[in-house]
PDB file with one MODEL, atoms N, CA, C and O in Angstrom:
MODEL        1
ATOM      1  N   UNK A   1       0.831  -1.179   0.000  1.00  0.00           N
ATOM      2  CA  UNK A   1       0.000   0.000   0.000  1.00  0.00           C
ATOM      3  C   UNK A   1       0.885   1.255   0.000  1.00  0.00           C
ATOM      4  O   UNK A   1       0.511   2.280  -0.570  1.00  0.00           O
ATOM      5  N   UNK A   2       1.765   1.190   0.481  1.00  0.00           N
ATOM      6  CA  UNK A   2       2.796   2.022   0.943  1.00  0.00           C
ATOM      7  C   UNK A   2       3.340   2.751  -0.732  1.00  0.00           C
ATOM      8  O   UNK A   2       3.171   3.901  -1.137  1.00  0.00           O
ATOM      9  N   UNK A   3       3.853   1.866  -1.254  1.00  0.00           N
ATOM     10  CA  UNK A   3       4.355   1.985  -2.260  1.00  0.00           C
ATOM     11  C   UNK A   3       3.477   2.276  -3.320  1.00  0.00           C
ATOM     12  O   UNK A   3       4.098   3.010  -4.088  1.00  0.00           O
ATOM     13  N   UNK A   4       2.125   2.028  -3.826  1.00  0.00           N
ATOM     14  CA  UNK A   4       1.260   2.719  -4.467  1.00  0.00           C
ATOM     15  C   UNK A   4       0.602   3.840  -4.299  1.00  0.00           C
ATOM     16  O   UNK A   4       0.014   4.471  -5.178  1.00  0.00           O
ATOM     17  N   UNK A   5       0.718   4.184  -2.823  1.00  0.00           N
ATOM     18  CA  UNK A   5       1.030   5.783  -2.606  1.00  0.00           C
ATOM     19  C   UNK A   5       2.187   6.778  -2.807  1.00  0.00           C
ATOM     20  O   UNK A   5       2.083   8.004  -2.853  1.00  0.00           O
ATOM     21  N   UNK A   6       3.415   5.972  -2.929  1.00  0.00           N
ATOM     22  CA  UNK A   6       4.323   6.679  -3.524  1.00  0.00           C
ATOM     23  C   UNK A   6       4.291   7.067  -4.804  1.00  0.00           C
ATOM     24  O   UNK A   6       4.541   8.187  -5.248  1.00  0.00           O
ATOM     25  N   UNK A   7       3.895   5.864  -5.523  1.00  0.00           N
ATOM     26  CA  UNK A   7       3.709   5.843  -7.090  1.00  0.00           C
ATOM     27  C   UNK A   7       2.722   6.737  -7.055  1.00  0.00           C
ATOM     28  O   UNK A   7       3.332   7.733  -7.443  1.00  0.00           O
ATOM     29  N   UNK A   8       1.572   7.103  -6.853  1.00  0.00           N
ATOM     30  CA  UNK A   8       0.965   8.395  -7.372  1.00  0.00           C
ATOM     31  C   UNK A   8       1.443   9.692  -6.806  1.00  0.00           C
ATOM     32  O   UNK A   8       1.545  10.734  -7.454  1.00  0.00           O
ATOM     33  N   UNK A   9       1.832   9.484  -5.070  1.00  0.00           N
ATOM     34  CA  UNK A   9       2.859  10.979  -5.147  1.00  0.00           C
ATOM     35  C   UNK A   9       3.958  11.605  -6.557  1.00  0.00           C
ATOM     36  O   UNK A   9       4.034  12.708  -7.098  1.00  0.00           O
ATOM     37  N   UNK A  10       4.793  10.115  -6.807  1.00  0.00           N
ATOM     38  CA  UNK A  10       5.555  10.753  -7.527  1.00  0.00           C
ATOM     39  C   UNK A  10       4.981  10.784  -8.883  1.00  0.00           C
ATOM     40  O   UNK A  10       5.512  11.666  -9.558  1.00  0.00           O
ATOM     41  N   UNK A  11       4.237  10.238  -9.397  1.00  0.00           N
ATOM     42  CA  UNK A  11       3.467  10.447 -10.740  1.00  0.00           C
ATOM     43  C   UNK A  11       2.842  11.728 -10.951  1.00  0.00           C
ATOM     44  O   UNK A  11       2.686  12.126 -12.106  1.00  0.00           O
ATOM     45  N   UNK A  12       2.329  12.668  -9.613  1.00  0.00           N
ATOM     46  CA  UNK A  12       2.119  13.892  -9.595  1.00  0.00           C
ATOM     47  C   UNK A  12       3.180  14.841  -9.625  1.00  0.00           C
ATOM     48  O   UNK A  12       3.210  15.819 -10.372  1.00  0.00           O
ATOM     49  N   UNK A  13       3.924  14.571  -8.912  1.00  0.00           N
ATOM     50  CA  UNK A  13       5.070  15.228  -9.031  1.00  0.00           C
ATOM     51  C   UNK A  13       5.847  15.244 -10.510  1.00  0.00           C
ATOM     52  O   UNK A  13       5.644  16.180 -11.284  1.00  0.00           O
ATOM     53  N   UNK A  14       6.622  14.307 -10.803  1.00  0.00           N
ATOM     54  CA  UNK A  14       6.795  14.223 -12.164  1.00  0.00           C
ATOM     55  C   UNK A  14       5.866  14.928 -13.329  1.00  0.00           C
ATOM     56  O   UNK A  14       6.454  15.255 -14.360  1.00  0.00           O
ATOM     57  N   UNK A  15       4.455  15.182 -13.229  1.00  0.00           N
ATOM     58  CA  UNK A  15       3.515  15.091 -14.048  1.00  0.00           C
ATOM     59  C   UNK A  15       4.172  17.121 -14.725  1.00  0.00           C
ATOM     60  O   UNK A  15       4.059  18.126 -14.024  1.00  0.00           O
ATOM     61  N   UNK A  16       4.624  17.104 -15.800  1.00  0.00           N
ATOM     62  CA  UNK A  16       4.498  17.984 -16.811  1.00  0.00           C
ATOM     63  C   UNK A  16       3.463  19.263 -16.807  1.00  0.00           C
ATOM     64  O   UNK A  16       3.786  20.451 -16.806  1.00  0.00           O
ATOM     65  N   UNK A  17       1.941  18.630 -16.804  1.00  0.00           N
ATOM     66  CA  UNK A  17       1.054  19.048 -16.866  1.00  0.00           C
ATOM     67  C   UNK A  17       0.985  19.713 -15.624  1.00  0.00           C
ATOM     68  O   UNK A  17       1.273  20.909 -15.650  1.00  0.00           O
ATOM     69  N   UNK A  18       0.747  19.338 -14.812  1.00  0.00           N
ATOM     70  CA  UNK A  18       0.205  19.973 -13.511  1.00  0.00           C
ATOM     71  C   UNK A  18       1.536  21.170 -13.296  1.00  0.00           C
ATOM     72  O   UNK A  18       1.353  22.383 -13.197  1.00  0.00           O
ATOM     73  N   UNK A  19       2.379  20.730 -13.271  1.00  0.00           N
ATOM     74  CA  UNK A  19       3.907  21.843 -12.844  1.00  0.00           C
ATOM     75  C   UNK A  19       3.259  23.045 -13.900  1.00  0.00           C
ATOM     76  O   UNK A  19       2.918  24.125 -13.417  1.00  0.00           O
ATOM     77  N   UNK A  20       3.130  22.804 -15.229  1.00  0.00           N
ATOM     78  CA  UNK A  20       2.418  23.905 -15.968  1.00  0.00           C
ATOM     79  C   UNK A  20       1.558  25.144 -15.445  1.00  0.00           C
ATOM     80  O   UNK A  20       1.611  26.373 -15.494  1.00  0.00           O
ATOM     81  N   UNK A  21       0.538  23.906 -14.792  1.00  0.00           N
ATOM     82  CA  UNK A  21      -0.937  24.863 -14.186  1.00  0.00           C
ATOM     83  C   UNK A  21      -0.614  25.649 -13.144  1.00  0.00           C
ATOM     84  O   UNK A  21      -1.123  26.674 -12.689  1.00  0.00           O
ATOM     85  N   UNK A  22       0.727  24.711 -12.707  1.00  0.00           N
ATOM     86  CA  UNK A  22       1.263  25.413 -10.861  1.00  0.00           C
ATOM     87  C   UNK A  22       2.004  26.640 -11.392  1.00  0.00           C
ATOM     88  O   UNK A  22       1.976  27.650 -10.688  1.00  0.00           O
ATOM     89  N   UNK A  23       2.389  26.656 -12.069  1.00  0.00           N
ATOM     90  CA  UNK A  23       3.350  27.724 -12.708  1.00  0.00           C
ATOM     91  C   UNK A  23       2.613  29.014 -13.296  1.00  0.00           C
ATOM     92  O   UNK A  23       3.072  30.135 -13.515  1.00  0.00           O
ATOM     93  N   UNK A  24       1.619  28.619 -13.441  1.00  0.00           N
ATOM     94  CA  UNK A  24       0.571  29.560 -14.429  1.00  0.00           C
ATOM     95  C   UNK A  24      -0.204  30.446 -13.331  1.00  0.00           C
ATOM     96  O   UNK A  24      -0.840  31.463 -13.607  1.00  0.00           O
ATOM     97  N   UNK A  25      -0.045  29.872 -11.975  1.00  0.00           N
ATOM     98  CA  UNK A  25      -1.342  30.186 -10.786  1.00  0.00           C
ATOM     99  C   UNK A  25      -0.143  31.223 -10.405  1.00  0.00           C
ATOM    100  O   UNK A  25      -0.464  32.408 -10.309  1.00  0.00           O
ATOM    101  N   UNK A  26       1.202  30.865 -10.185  1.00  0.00           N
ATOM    102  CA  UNK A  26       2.291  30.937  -9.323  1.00  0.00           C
ATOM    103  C   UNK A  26       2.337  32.774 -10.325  1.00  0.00           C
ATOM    104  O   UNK A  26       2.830  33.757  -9.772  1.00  0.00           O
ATOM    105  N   UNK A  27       1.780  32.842 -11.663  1.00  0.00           N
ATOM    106  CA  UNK A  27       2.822  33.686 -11.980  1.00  0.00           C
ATOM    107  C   UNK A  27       1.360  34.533 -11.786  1.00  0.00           C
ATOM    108  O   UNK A  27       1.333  35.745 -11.571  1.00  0.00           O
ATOM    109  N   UNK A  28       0.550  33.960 -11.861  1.00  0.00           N
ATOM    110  CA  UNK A  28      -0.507  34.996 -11.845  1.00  0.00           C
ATOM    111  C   UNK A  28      -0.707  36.128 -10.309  1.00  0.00           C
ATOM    112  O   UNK A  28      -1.586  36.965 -10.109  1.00  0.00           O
ATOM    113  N   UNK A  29       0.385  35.764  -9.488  1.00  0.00           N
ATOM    114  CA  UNK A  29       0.381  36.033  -7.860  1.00  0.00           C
ATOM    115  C   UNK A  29      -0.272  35.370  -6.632  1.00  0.00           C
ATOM    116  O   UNK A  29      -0.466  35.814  -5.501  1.00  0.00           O
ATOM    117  N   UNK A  30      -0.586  34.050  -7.248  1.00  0.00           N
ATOM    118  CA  UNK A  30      -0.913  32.928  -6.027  1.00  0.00           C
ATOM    119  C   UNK A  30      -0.191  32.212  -5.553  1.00  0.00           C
ATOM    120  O   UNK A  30       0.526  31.512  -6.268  1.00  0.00           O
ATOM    121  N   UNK A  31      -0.144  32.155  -4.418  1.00  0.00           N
ATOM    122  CA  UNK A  31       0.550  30.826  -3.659  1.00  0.00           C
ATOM    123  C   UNK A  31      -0.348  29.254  -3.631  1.00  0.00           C
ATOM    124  O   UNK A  31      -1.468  29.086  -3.148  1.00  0.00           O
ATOM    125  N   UNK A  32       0.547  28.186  -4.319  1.00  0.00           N
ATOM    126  CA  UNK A  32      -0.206  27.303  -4.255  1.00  0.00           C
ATOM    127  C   UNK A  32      -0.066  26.048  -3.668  1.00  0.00           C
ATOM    128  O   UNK A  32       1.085  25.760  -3.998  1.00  0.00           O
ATOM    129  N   UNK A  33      -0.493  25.106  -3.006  1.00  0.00           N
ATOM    130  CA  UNK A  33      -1.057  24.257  -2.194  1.00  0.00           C
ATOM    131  C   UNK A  33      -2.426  22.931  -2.956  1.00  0.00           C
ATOM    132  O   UNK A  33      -3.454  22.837  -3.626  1.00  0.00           O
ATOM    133  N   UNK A  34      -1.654  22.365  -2.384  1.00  0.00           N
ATOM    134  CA  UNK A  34      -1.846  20.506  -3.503  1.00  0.00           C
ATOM    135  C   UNK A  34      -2.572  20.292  -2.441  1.00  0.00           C
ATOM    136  O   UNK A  34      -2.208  21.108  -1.595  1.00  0.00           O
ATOM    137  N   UNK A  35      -3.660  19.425  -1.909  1.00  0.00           N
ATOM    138  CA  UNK A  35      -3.767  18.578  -1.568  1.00  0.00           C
ATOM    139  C   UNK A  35      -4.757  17.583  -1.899  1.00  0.00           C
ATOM    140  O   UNK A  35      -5.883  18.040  -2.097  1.00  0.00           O
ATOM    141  N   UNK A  36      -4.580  16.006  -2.037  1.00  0.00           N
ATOM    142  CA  UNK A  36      -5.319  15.423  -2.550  1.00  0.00           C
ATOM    143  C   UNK A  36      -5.862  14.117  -1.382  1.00  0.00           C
ATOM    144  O   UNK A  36      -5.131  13.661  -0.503  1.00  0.00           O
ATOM    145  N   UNK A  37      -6.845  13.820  -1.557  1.00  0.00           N
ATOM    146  CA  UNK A  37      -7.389  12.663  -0.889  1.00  0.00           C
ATOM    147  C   UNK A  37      -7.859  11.649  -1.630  1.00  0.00           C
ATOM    148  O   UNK A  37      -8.698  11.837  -2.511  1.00  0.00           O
ATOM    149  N   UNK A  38      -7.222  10.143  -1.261  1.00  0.00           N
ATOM    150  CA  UNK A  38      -8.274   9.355  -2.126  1.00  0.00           C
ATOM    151  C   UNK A  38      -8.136   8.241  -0.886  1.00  0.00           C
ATOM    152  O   UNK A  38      -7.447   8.146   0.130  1.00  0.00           O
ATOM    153  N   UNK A  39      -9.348   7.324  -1.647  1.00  0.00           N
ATOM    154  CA  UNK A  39      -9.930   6.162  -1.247  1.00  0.00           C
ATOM    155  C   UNK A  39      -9.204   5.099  -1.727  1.00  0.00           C
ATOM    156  O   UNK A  39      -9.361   4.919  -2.934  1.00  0.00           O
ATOM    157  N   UNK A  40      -8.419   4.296  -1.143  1.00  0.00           N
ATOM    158  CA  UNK A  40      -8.359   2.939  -1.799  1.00  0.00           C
ATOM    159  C   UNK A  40      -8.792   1.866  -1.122  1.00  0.00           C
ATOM    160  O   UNK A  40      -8.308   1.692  -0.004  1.00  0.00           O
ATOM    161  N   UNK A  41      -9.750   0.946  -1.610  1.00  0.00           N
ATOM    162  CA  UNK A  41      -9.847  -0.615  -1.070  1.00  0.00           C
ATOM    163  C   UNK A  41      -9.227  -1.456  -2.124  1.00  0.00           C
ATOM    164  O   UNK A  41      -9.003  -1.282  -3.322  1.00  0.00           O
ATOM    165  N   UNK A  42      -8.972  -2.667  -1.075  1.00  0.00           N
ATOM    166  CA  UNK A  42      -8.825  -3.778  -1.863  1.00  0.00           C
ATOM    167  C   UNK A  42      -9.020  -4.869  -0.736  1.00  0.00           C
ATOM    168  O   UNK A  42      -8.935  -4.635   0.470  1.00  0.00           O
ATOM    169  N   UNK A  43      -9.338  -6.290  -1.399  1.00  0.00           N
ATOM    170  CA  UNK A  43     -10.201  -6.889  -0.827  1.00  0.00           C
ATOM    171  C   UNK A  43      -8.449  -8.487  -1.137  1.00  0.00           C
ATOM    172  O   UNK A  43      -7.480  -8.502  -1.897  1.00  0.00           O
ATOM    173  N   UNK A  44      -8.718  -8.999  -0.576  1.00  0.00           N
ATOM    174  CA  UNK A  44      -7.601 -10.363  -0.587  1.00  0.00           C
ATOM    175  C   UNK A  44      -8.437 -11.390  -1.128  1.00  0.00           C
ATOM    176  O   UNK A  44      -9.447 -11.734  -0.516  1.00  0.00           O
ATOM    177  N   UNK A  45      -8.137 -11.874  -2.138  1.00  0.00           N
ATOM    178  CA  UNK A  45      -8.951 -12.967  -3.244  1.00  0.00           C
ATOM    179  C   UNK A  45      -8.937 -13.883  -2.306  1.00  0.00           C
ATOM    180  O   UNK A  45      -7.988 -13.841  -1.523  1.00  0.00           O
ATOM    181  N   UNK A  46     -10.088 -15.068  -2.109  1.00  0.00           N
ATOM    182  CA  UNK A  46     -10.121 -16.439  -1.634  1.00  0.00           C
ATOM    183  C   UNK A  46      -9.265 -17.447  -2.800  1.00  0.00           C
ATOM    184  O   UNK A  46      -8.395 -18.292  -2.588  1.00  0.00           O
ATOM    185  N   UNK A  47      -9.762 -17.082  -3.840  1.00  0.00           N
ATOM    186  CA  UNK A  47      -8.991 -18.869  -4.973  1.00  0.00           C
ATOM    187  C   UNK A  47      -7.779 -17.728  -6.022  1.00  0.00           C
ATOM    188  O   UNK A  47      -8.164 -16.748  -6.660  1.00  0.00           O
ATOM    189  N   UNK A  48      -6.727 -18.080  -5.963  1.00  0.00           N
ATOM    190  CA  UNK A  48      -5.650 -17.436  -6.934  1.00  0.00           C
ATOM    191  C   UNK A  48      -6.068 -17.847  -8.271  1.00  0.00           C
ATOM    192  O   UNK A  48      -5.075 -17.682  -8.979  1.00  0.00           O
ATOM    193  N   UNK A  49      -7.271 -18.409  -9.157  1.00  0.00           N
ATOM    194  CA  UNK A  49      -7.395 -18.637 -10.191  1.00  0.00           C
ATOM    195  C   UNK A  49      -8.579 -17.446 -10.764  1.00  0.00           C
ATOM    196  O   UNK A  49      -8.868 -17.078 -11.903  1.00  0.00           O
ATOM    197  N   UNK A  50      -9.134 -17.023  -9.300  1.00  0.00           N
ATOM    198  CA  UNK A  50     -10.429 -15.999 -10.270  1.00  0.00           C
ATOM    199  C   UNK A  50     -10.158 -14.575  -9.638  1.00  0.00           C
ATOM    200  O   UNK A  50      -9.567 -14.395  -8.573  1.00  0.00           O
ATOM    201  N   UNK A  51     -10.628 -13.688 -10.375  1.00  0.00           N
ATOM    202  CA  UNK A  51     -10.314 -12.102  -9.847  1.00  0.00           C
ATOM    203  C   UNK A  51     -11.151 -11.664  -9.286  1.00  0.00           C
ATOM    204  O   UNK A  51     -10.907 -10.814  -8.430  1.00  0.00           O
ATOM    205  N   UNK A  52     -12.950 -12.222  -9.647  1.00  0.00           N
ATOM    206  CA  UNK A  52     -13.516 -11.977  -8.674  1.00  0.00           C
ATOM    207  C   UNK A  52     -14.081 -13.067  -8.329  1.00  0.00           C
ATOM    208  O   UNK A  52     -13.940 -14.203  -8.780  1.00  0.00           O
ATOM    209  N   UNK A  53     -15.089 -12.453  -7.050  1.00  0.00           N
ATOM    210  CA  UNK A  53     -16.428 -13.696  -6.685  1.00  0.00           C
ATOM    211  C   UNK A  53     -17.365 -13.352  -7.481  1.00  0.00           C
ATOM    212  O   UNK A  53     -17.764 -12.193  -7.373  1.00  0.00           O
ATOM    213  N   UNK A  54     -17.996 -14.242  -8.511  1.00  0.00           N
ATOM    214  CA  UNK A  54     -18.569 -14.654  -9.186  1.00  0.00           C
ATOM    215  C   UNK A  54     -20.253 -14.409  -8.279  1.00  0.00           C
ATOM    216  O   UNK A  54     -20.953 -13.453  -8.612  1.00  0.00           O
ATOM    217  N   UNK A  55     -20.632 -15.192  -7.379  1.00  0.00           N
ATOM    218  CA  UNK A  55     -21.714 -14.864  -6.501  1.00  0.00           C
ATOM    219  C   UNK A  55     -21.880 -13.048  -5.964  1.00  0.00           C
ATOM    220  O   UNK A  55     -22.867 -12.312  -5.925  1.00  0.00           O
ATOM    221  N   UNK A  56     -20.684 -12.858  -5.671  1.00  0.00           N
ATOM    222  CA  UNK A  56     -20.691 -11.420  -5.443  1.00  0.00           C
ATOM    223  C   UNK A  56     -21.061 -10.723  -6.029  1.00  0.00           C
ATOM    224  O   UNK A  56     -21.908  -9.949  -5.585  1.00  0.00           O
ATOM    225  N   UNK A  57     -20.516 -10.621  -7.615  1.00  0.00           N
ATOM    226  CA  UNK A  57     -20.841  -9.703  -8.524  1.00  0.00           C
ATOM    227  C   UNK A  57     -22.157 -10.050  -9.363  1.00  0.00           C
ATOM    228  O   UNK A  57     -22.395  -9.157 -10.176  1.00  0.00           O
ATOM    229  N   UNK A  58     -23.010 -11.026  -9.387  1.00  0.00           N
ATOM    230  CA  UNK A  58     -24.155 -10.488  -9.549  1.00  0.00           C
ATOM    231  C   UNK A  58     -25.321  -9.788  -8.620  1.00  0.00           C
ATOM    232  O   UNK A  58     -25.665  -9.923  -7.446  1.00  0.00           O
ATOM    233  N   UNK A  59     -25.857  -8.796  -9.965  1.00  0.00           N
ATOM    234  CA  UNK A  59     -26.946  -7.929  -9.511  1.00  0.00           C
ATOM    235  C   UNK A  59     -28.092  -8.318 -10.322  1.00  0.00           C
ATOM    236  O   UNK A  59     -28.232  -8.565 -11.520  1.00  0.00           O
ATOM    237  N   UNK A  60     -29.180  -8.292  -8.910  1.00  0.00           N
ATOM    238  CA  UNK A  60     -30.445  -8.417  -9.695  1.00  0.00           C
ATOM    239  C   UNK A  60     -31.163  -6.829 -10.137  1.00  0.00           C
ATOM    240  O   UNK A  60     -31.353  -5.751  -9.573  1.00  0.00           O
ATOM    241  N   UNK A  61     -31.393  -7.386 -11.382  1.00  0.00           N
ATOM    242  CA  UNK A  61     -32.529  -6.126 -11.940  1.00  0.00           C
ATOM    243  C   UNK A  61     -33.420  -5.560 -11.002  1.00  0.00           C
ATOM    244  O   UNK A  61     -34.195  -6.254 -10.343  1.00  0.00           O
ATOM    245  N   UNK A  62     -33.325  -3.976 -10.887  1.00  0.00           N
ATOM    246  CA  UNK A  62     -34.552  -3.452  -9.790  1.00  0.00           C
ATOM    247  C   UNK A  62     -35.781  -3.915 -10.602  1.00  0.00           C
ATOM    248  O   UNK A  62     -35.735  -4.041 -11.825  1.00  0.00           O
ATOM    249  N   UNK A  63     -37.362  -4.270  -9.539  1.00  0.00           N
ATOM    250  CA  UNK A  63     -38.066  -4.743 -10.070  1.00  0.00           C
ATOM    251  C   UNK A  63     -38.871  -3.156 -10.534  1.00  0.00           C
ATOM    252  O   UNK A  63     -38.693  -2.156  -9.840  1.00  0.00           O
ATOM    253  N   UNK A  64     -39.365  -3.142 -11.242  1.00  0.00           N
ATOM    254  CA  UNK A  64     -40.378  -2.005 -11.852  1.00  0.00           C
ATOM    255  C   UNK A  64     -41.498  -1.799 -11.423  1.00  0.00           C
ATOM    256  O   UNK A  64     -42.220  -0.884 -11.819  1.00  0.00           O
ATOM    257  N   UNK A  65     -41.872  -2.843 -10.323  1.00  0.00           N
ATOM    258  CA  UNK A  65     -43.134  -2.637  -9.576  1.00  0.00           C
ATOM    259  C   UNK A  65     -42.579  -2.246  -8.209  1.00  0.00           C
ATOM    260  O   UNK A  65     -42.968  -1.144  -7.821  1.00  0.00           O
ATOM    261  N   UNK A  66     -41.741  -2.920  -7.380  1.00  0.00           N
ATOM    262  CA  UNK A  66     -41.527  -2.438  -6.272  1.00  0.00           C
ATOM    263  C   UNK A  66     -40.528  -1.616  -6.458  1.00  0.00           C
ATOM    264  O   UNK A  66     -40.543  -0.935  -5.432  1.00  0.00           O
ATOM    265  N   UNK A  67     -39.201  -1.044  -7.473  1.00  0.00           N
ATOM    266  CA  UNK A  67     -38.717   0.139  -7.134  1.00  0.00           C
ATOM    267  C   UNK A  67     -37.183  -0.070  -5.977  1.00  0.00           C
ATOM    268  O   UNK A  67     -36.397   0.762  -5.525  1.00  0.00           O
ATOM    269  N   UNK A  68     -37.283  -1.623  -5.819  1.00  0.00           N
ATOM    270  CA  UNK A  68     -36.095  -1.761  -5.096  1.00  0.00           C
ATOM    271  C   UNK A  68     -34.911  -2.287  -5.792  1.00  0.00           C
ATOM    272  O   UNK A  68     -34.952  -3.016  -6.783  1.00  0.00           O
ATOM    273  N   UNK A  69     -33.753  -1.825  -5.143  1.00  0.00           N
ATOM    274  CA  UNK A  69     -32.734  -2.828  -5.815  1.00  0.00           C
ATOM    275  C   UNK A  69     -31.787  -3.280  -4.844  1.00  0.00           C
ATOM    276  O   UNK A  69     -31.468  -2.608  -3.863  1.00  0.00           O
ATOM    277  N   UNK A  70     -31.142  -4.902  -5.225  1.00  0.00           N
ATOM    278  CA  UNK A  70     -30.399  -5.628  -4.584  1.00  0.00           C
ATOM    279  C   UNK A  70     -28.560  -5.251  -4.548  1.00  0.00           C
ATOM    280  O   UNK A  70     -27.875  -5.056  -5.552  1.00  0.00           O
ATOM    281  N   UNK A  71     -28.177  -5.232  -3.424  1.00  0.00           N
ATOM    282  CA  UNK A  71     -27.104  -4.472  -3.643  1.00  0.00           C
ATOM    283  C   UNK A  71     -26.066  -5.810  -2.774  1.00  0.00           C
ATOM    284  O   UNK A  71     -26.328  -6.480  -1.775  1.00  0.00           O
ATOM    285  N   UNK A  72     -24.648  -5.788  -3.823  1.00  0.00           N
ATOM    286  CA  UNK A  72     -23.636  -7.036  -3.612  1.00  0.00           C
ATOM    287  C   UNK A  72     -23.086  -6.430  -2.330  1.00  0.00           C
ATOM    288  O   UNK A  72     -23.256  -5.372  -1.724  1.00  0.00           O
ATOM    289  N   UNK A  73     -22.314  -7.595  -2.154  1.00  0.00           N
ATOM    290  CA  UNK A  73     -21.003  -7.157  -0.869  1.00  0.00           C
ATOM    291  C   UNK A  73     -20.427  -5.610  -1.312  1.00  0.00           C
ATOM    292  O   UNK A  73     -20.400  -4.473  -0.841  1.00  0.00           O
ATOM    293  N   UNK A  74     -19.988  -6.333  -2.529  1.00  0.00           N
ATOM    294  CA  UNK A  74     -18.913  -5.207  -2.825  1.00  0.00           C
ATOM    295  C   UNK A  74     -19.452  -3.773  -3.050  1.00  0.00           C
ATOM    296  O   UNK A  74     -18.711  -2.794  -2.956  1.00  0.00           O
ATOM    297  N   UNK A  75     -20.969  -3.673  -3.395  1.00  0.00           N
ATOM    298  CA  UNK A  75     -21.855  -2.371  -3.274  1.00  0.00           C
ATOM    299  C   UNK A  75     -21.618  -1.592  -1.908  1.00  0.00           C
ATOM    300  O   UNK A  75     -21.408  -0.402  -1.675  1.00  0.00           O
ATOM    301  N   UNK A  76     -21.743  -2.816  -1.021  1.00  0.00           N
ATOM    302  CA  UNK A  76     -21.821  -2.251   0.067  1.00  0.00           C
ATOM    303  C   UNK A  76     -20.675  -1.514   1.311  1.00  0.00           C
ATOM    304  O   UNK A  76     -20.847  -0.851   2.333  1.00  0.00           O
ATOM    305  N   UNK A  77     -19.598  -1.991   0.655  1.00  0.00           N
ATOM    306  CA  UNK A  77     -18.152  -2.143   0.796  1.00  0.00           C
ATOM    307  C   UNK A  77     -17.598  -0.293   0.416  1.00  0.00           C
ATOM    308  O   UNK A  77     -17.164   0.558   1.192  1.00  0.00           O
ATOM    309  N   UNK A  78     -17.905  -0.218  -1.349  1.00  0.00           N
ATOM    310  CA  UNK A  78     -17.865   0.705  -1.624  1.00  0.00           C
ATOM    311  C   UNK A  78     -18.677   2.023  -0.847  1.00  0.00           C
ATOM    312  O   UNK A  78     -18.239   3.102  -0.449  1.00  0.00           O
ATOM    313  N   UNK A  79     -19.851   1.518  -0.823  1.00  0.00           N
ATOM    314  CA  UNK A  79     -20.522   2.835   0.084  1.00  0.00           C
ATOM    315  C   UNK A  79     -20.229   2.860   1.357  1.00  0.00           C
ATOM    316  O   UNK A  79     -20.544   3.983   1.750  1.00  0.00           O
ATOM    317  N   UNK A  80     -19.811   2.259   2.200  1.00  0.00           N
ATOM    318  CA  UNK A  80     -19.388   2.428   3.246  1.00  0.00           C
ATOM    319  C   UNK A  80     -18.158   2.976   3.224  1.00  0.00           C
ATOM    320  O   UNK A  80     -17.696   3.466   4.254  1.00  0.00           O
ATOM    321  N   UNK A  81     -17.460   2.970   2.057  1.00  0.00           N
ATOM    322  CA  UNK A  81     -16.227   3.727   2.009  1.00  0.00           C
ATOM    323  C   UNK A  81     -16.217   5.292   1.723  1.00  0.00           C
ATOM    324  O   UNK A  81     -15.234   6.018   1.872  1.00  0.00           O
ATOM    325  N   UNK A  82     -17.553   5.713   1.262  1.00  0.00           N
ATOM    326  CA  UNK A  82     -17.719   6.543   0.898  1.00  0.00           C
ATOM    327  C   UNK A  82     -18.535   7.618   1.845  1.00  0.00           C
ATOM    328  O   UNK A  82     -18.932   8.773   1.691  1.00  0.00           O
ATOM    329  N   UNK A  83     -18.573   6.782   2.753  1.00  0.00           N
ATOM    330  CA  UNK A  83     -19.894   7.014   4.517  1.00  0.00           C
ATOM    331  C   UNK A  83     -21.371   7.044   4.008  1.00  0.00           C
ATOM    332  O   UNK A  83     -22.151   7.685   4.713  1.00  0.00           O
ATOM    333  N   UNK A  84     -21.812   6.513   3.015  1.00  0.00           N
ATOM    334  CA  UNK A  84     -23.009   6.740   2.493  1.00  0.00           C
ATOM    335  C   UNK A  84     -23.940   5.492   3.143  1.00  0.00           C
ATOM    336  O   UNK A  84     -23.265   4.535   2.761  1.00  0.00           O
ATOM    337  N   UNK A  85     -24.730   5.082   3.664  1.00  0.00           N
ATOM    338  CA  UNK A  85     -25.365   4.228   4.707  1.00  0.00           C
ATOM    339  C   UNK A  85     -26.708   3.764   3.746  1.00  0.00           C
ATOM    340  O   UNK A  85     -27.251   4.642   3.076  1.00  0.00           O
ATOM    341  N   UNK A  86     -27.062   2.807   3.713  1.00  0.00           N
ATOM    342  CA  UNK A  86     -27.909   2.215   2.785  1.00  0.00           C
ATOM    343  C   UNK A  86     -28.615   1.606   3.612  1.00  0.00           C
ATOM    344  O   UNK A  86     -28.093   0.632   4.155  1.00  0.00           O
ATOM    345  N   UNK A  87     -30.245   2.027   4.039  1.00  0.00           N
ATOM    346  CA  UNK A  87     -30.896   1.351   4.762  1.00  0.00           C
ATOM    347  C   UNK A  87     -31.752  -0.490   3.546  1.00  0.00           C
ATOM    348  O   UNK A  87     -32.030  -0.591   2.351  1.00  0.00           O
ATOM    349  N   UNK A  88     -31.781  -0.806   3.912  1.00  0.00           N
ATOM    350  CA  UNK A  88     -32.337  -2.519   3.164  1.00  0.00           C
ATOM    351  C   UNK A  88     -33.562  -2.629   2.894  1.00  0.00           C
ATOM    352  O   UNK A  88     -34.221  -3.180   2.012  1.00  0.00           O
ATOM    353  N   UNK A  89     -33.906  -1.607   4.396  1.00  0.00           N
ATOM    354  CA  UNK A  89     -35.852  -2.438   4.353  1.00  0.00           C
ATOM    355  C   UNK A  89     -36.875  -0.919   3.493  1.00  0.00           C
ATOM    356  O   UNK A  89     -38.047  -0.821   3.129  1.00  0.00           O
ATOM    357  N   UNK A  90     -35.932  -0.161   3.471  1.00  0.00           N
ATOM    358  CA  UNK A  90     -36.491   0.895   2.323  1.00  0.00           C
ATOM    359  C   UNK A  90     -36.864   0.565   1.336  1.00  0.00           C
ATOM    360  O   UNK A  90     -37.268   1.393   0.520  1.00  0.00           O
TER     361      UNK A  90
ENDMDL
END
């Protein structure tokens, strides 16, 4: 994990483009200030032959009469990563 946070530190850093925009703010008389946040999950495979769970990743079609939809592990995984709280019996 460690190290794929380096790799995008320094991929920003390195990045051409952005030094551009910083340069462009810098000359315009701003002082500028990076900061970025991200999310990463990752989940540890059960069988080294498949990438995902197969049971996991299906979704059933919301039905058109009741308006609900069925949501996987990994739905739920994601929104909780995101603090978004998904009540069931809604």
């Amino acid at each position: 994990m460690q190290d794929l946070g380096n790799a995008i530190n320094e991929s920003l850093s390195d990045s051409e483009n952005i030094a551009e925009a910083i340069g462009e703010i810098k000359r315009a008389g701003y002082d500028v200030f990076l900061v970025l946040e991200a999310t990463i999950g990752f989940n540890k495979r059960d069988g080294e032959d498949s990438d995902t769970d197969t049971d996991e990743m299906l979704v059933e079609e919301p039905s058109a009469k009741s308006g609900k939809i069925s949501f996987t592990t990994h739905d739920h995984r994601f929104l909780k990563a995101l603090r978004i709280a998904v009540d069931e019996d809604a």
